[in-house]
N, CA, C, O and CB atoms as a CASP TS submission, in Angstrom:
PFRMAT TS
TARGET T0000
AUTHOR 0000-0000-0000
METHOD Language model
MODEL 1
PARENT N/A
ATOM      1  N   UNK     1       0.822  -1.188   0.000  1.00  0.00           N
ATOM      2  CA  UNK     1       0.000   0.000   0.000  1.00  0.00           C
ATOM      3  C   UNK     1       0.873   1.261   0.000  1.00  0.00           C
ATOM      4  O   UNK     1       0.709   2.141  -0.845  1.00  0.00           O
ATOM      5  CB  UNK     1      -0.939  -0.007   1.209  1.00  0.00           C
ATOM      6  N   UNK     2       1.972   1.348   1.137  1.00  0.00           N
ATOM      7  CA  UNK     2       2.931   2.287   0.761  1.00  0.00           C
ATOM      8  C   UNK     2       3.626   3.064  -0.417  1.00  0.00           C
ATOM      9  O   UNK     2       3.823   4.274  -0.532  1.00  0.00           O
ATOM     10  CB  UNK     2       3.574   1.894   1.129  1.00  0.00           C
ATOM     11  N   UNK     3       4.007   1.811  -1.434  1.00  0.00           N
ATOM     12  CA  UNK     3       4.152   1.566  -2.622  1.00  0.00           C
ATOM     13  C   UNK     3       3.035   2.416  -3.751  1.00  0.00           C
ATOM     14  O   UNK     3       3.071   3.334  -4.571  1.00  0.00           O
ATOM     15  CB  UNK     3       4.089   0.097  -2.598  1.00  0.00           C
ATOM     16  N   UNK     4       2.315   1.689  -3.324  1.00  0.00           N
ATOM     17  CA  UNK     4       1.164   2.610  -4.395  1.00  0.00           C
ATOM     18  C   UNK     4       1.077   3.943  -3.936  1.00  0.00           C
ATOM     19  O   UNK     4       0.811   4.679  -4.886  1.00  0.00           O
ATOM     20  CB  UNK     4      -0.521   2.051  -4.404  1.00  0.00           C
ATOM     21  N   UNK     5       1.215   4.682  -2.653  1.00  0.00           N
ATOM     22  CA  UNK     5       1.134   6.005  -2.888  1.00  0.00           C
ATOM     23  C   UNK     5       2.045   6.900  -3.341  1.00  0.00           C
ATOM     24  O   UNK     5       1.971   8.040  -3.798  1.00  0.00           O
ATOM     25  CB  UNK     5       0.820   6.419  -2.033  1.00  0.00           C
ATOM     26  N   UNK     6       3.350   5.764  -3.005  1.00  0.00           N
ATOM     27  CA  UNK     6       4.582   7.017  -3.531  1.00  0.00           C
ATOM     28  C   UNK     6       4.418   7.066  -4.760  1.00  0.00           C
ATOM     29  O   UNK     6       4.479   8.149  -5.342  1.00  0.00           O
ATOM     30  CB  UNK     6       6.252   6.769  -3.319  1.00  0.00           C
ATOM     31  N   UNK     7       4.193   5.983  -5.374  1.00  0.00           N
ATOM     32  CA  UNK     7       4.106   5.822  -6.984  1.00  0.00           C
ATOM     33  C   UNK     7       2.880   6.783  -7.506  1.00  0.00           C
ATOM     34  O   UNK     7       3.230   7.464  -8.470  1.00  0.00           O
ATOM     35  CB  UNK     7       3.768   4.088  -7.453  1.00  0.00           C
ATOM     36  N   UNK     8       1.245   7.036  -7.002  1.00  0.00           N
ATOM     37  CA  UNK     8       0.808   7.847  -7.134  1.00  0.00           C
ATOM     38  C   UNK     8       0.985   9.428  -7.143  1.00  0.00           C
ATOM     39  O   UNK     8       0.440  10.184  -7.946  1.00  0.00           O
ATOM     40  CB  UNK     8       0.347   7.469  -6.718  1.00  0.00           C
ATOM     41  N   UNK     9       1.743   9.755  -6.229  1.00  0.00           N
ATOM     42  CA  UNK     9       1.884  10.649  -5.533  1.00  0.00           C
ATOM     43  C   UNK     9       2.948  11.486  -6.463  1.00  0.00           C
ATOM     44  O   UNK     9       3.310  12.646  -6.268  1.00  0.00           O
ATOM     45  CB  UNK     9       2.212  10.197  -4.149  1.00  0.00           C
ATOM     46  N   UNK    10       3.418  10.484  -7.675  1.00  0.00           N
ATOM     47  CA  UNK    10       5.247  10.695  -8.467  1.00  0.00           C
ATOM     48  C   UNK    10       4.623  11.353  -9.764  1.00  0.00           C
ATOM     49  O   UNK    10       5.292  11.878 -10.654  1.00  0.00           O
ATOM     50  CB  UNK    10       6.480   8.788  -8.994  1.00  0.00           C
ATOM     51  N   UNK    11       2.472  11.190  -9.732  1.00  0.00           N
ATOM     52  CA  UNK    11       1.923  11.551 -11.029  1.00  0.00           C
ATOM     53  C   UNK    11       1.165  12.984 -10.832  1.00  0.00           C
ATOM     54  O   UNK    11       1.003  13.489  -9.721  1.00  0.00           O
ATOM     55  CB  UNK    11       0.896  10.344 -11.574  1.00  0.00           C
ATOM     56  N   UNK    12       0.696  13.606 -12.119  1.00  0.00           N
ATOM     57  CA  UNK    12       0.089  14.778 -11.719  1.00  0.00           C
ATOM     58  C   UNK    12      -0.605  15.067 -12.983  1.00  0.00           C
ATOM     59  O   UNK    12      -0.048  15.064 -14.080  1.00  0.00           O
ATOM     60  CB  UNK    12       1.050  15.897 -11.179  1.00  0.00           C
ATOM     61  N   UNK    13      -1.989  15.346 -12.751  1.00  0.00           N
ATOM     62  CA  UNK    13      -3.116  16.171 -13.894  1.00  0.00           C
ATOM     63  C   UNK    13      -2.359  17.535 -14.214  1.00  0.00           C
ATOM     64  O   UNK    13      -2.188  18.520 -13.495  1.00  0.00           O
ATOM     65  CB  UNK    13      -4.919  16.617 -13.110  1.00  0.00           C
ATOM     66  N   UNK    14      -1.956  17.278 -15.533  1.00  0.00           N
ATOM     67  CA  UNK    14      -1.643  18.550 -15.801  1.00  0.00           C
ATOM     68  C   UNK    14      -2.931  19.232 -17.276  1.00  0.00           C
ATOM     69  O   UNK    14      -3.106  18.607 -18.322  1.00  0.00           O
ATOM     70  CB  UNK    14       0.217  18.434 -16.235  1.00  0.00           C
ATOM     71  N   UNK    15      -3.484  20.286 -17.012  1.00  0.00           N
ATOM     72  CA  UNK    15      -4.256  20.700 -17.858  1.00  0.00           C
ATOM     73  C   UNK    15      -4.201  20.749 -19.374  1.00  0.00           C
ATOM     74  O   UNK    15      -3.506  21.732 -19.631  1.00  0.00           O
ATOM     75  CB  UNK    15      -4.383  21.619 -17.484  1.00  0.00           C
ATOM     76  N   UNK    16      -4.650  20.085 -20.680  1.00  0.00           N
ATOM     77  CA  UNK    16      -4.175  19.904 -21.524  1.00  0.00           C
ATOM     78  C   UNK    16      -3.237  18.735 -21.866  1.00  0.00           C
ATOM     79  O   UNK    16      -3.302  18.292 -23.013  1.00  0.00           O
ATOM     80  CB  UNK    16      -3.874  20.799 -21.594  1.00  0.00           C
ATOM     81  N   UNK    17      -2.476  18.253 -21.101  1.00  0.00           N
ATOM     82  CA  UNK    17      -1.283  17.782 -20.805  1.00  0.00           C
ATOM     83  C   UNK    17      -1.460  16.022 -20.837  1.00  0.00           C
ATOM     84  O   UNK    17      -0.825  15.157 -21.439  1.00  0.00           O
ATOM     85  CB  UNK    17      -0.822  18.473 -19.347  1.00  0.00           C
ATOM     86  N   UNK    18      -2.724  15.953 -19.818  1.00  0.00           N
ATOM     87  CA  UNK    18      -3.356  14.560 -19.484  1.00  0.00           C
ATOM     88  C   UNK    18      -2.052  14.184 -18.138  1.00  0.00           C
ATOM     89  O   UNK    18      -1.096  14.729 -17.588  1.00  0.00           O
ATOM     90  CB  UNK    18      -3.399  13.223 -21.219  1.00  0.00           C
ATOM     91  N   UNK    19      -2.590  13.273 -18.125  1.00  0.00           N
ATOM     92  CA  UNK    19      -1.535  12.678 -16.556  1.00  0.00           C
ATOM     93  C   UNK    19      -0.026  12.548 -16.968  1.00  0.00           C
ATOM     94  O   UNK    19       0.279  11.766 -17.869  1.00  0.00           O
ATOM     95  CB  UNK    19      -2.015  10.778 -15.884  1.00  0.00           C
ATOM     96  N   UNK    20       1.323  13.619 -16.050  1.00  0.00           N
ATOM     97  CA  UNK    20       2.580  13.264 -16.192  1.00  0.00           C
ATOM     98  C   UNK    20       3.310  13.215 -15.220  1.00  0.00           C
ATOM     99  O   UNK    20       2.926  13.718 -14.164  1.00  0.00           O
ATOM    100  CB  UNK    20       3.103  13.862 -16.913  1.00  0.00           C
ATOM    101  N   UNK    21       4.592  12.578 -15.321  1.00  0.00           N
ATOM    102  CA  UNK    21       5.464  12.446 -14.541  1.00  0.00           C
ATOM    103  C   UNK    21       5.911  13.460 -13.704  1.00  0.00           C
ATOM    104  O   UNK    21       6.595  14.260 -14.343  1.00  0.00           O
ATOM    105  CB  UNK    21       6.243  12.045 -15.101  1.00  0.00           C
ATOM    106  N   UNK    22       5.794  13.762 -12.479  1.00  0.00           N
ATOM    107  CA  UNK    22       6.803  14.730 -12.030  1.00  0.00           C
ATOM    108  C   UNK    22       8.396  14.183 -11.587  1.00  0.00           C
ATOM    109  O   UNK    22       8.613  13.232 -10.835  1.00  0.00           O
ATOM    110  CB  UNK    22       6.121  15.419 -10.793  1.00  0.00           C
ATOM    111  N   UNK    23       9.577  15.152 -12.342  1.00  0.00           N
ATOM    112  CA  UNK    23      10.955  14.802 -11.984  1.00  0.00           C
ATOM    113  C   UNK    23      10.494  14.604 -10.779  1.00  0.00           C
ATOM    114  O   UNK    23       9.478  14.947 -10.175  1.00  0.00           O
ATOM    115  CB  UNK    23      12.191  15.773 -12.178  1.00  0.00           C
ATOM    116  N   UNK    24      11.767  13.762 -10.452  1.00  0.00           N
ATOM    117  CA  UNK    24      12.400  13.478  -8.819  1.00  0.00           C
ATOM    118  C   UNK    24      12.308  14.753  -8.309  1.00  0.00           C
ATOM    119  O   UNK    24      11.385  15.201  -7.628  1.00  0.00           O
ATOM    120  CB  UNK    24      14.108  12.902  -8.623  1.00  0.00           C
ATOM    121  N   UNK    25      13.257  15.289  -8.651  1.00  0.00           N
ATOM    122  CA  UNK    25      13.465  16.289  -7.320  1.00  0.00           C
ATOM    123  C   UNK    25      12.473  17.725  -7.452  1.00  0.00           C
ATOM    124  O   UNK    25      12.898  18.876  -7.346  1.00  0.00           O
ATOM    125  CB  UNK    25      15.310  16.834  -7.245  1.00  0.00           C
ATOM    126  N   UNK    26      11.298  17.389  -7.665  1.00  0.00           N
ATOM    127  CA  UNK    26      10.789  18.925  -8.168  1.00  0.00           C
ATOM    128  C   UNK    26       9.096  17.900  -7.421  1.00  0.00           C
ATOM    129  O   UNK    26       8.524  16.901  -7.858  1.00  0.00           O
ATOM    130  CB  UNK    26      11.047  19.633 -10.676  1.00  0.00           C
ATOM    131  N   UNK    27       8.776  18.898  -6.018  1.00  0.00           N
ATOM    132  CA  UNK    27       7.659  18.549  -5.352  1.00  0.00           C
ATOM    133  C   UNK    27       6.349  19.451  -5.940  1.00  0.00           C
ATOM    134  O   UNK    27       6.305  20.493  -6.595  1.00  0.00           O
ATOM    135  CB  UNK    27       7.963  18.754  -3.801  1.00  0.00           C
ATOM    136  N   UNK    28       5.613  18.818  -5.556  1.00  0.00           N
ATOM    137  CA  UNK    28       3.641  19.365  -6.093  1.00  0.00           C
ATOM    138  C   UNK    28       3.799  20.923  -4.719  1.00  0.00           C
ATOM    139  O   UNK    28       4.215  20.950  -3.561  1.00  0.00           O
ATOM    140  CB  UNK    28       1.509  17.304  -5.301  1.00  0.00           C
ATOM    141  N   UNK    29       3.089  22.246  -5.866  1.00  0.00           N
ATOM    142  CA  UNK    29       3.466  22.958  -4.710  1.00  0.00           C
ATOM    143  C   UNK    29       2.036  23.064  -3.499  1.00  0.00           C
ATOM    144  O   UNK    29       0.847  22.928  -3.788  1.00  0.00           O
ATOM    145  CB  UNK    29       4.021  24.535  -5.325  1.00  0.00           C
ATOM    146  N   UNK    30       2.560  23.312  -2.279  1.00  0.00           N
ATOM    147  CA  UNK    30       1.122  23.111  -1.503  1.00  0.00           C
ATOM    148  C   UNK    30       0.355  24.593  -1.721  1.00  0.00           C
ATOM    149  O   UNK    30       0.932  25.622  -1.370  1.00  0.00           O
ATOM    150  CB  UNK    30       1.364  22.724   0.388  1.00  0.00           C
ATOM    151  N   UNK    31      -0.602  24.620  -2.151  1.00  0.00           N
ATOM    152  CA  UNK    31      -1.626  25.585  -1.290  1.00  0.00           C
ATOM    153  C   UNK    31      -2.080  26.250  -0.299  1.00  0.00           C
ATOM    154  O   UNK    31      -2.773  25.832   0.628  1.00  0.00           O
ATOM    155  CB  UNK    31      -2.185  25.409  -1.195  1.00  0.00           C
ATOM    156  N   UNK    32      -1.590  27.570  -0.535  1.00  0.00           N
ATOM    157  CA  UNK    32      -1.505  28.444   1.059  1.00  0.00           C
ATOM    158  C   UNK    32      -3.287  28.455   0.960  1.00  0.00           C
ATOM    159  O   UNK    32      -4.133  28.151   0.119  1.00  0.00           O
ATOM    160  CB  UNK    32      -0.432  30.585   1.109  1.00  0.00           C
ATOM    161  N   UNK    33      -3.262  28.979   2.304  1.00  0.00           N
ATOM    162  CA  UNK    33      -4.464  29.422   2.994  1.00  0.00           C
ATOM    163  C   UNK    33      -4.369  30.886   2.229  1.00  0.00           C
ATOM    164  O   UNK    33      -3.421  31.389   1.627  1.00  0.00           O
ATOM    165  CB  UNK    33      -4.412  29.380   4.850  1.00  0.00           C
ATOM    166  N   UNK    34      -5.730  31.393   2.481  1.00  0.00           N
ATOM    167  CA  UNK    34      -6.391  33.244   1.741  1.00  0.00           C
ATOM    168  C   UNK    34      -5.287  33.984   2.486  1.00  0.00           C
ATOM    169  O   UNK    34      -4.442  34.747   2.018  1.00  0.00           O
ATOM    170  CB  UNK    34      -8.487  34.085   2.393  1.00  0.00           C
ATOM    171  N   UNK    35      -5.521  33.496   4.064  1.00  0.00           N
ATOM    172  CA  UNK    35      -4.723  34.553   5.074  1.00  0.00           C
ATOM    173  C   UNK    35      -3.345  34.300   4.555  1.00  0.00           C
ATOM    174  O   UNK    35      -2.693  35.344   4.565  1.00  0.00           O
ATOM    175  CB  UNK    35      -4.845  34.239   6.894  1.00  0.00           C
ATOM    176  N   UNK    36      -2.731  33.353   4.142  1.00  0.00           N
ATOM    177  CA  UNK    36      -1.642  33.758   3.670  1.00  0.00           C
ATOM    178  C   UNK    36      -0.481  34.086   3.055  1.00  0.00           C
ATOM    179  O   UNK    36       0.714  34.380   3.087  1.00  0.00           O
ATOM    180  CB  UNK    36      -1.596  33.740   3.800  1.00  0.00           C
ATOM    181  N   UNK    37      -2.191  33.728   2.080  1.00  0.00           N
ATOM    182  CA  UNK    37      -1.543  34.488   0.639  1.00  0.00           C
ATOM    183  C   UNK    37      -1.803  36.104   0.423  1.00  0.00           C
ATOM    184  O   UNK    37      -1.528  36.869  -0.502  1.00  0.00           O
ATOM    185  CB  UNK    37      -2.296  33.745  -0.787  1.00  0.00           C
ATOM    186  N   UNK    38      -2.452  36.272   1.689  1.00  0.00           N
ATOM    187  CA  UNK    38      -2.746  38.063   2.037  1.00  0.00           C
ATOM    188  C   UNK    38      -1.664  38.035   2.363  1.00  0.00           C
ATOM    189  O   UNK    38      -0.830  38.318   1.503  1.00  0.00           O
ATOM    190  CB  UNK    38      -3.843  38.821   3.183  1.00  0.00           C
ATOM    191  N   UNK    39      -1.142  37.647   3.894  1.00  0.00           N
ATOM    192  CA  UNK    39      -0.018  37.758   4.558  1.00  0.00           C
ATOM    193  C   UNK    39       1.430  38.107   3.421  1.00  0.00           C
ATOM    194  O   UNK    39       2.178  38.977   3.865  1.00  0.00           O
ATOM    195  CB  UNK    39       0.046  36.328   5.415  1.00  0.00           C
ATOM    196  N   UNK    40       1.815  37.535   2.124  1.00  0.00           N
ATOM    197  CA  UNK    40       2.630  37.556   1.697  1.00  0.00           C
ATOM    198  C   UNK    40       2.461  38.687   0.402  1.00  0.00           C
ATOM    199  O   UNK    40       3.510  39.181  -0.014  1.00  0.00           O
ATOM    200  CB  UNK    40       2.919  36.299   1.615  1.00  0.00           C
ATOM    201  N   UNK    41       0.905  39.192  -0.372  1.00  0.00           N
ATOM    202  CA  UNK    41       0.943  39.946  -0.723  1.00  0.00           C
ATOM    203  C   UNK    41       0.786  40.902  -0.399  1.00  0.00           C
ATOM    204  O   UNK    41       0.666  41.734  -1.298  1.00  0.00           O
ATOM    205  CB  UNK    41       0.712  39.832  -1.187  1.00  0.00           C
ATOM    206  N   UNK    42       0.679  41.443   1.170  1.00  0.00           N
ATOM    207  CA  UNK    42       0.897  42.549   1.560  1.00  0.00           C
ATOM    208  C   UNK    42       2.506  42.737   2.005  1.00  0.00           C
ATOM    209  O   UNK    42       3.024  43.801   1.666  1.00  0.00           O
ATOM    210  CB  UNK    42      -0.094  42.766   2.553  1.00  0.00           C
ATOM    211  N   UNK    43       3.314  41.789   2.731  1.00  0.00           N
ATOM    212  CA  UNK    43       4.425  42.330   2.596  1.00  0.00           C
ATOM    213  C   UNK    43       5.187  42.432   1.523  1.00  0.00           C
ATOM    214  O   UNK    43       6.335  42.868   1.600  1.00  0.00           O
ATOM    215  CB  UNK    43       4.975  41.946   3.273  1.00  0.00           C
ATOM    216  N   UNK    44       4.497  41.943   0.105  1.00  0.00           N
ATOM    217  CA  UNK    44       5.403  41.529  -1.313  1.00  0.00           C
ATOM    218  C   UNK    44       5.284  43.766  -1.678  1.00  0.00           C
ATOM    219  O   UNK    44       6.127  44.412  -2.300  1.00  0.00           O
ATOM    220  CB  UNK    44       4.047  39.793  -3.073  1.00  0.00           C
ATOM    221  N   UNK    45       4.230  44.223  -1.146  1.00  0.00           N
ATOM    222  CA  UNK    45       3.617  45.454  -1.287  1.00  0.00           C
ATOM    223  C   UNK    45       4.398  46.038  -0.233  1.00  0.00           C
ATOM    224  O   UNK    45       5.367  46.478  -0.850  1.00  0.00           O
ATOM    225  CB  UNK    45       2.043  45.525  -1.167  1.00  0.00           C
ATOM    226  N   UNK    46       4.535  46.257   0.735  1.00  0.00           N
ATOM    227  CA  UNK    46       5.179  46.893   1.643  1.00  0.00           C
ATOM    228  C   UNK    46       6.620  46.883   1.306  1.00  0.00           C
ATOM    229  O   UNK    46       7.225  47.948   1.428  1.00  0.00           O
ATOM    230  CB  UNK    46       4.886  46.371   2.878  1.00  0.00           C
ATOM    231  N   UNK    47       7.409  45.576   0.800  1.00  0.00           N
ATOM    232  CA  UNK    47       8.575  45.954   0.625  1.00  0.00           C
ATOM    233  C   UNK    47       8.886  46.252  -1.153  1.00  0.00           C
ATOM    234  O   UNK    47       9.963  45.884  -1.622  1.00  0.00           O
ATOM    235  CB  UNK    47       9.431  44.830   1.353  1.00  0.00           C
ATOM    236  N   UNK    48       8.057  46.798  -1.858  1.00  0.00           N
ATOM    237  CA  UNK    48       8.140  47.486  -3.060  1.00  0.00           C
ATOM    238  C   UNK    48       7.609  49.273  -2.992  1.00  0.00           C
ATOM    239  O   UNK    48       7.951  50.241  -3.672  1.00  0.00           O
ATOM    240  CB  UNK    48       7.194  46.542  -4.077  1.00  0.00           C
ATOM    241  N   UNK    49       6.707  49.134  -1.922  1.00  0.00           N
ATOM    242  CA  UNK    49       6.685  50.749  -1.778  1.00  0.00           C
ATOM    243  C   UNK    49       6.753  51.083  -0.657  1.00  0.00           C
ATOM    244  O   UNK    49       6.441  52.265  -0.516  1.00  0.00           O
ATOM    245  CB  UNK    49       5.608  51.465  -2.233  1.00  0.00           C
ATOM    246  N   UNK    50       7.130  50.387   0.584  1.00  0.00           N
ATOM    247  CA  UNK    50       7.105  51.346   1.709  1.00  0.00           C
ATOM    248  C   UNK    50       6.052  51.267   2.731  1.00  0.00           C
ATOM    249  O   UNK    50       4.960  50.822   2.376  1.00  0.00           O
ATOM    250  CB  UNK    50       7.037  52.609   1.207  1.00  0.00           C
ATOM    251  N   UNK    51       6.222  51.634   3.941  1.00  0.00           N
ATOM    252  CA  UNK    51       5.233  51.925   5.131  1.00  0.00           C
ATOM    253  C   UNK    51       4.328  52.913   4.850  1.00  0.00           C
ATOM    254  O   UNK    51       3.127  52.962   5.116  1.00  0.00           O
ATOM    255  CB  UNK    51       5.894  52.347   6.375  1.00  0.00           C
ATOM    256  N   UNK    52       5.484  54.191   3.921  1.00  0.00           N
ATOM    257  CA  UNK    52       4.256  55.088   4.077  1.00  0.00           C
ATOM    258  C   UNK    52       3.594  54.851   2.613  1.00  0.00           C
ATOM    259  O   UNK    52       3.178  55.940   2.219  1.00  0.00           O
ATOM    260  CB  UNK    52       4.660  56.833   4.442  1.00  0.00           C
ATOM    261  N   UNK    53       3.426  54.164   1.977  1.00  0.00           N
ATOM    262  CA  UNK    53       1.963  53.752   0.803  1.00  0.00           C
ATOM    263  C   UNK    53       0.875  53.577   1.540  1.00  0.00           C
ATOM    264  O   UNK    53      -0.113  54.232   1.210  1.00  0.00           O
ATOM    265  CB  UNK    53       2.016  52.240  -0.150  1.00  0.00           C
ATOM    266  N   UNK    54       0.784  52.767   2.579  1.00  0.00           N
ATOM    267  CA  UNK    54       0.111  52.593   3.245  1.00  0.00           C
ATOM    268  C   UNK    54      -0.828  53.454   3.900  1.00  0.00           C
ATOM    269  O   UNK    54      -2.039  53.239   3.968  1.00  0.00           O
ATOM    270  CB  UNK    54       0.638  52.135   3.702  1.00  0.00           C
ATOM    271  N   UNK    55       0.171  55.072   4.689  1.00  0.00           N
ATOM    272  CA  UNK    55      -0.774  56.005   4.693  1.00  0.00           C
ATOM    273  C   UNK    55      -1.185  56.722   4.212  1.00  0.00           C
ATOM    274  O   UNK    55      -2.172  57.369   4.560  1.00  0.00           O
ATOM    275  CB  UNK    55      -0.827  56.413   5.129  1.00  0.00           C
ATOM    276  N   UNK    56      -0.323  56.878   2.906  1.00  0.00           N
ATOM    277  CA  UNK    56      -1.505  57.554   2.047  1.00  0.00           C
ATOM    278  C   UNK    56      -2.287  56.887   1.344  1.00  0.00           C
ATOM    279  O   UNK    56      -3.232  57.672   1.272  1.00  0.00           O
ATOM    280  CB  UNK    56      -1.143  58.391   1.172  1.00  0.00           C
ATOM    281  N   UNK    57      -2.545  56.110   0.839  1.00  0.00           N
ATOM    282  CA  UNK    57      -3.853  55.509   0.555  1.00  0.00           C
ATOM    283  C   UNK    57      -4.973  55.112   1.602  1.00  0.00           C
ATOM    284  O   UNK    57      -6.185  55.010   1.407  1.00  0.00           O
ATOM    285  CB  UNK    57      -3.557  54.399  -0.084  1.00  0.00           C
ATOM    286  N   UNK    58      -4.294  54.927   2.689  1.00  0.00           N
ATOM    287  CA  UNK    58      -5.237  55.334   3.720  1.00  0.00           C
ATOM    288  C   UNK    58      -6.250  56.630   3.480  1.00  0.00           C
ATOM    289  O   UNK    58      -7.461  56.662   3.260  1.00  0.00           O
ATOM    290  CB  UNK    58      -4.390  55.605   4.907  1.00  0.00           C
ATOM    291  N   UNK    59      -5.035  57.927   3.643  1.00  0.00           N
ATOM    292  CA  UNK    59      -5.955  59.002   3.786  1.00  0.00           C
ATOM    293  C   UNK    59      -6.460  59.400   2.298  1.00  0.00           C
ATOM    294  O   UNK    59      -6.898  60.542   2.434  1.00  0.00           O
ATOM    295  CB  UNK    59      -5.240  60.237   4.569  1.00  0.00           C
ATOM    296  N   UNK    60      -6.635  58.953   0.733  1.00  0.00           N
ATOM    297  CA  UNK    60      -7.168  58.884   0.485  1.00  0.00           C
ATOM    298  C   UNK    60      -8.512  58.368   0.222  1.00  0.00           C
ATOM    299  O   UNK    60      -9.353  58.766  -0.583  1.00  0.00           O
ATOM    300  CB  UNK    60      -6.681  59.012   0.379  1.00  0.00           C
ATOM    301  N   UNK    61      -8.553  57.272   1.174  1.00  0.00           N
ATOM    302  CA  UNK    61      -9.864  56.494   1.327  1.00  0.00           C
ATOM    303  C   UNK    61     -10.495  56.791   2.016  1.00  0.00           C
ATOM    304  O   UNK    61     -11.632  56.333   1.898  1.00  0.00           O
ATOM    305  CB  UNK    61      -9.928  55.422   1.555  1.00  0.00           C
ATOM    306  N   UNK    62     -10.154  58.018   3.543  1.00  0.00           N
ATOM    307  CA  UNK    62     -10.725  58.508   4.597  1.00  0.00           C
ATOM    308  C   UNK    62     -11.173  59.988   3.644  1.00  0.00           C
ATOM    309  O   UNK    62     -12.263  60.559   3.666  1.00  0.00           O
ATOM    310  CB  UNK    62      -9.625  58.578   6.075  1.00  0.00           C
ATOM    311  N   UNK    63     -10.015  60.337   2.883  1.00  0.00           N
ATOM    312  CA  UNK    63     -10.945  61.887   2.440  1.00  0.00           C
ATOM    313  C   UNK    63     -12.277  61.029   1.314  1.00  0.00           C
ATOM    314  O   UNK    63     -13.460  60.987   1.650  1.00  0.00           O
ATOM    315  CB  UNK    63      -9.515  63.498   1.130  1.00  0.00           C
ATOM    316  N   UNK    64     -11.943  60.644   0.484  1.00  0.00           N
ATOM    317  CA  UNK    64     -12.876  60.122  -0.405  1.00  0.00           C
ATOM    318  C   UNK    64     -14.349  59.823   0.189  1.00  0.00           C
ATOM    319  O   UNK    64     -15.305  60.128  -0.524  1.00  0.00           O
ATOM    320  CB  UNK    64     -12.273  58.901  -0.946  1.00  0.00           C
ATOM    321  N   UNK    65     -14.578  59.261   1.413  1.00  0.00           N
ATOM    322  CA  UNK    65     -15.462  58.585   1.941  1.00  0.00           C
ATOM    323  C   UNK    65     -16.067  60.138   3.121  1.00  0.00           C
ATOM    324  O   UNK    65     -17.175  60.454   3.554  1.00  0.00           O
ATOM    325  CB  UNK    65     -14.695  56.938   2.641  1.00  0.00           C
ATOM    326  N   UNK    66     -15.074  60.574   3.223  1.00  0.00           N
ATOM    327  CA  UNK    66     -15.295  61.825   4.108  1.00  0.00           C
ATOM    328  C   UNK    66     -16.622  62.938   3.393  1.00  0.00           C
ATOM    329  O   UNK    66     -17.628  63.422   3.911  1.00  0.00           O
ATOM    330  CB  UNK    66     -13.610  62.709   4.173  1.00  0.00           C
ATOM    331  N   UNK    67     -15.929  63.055   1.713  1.00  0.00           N
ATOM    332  CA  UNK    67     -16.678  63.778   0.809  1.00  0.00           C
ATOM    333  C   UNK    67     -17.943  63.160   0.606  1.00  0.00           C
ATOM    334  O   UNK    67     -19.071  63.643   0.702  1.00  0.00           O
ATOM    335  CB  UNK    67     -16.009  63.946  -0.397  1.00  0.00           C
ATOM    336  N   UNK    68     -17.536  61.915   0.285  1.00  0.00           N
ATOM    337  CA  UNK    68     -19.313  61.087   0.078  1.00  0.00           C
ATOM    338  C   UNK    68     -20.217  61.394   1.134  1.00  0.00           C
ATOM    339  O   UNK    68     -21.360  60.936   1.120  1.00  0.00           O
ATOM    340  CB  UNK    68     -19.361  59.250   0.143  1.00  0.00           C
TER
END
C-alpha cells in the first residue's frame, strides 16, 4: 500500500497535458491558505513601496469617503 502512494503521488493532472510524470526532485506545490496568501501579498507590497503607501492611501480612502 505504501508503494502505491509514492508511486501515485510521483503523477500529476496537468491541464491539456493529461496525466505526467513529475521529476524526482521537483515537489507538487502546496496551497496556502487566503490569510496567507494576504499575509505575503501585503508584505510583497510593503517591501516594493514602503510603510508610508500605506498612509496615504489610507488618507485617500478617509478623504474620499469623508466627501461622500
Amino acid at each position: 500500500m505504501c508503494l502505491s502512494i509514492l508511486l501515485i503521488s510521483a503523477w500529476e493532472k496537468k491541464p491539456g497535458k493529461g496525466i505526467v510524470m513529475l521529476p524526482e526532485d521537483e515537489e507538487k506545490p502546496v496551497p496556502m491558505s487566503t490569510s496567507e496568501a494576504g499575509r505575503k501579498g501585503g508584505s510583497t507590497v510593503r517591501d516594493k513601496y514602503g510603510e508610508d503607501y500605506y498612509r496615504r492611501i489610507g488618507k485617500k480612502g478617509g478623504t474620499a469617503l469623508k466627501e461622500k
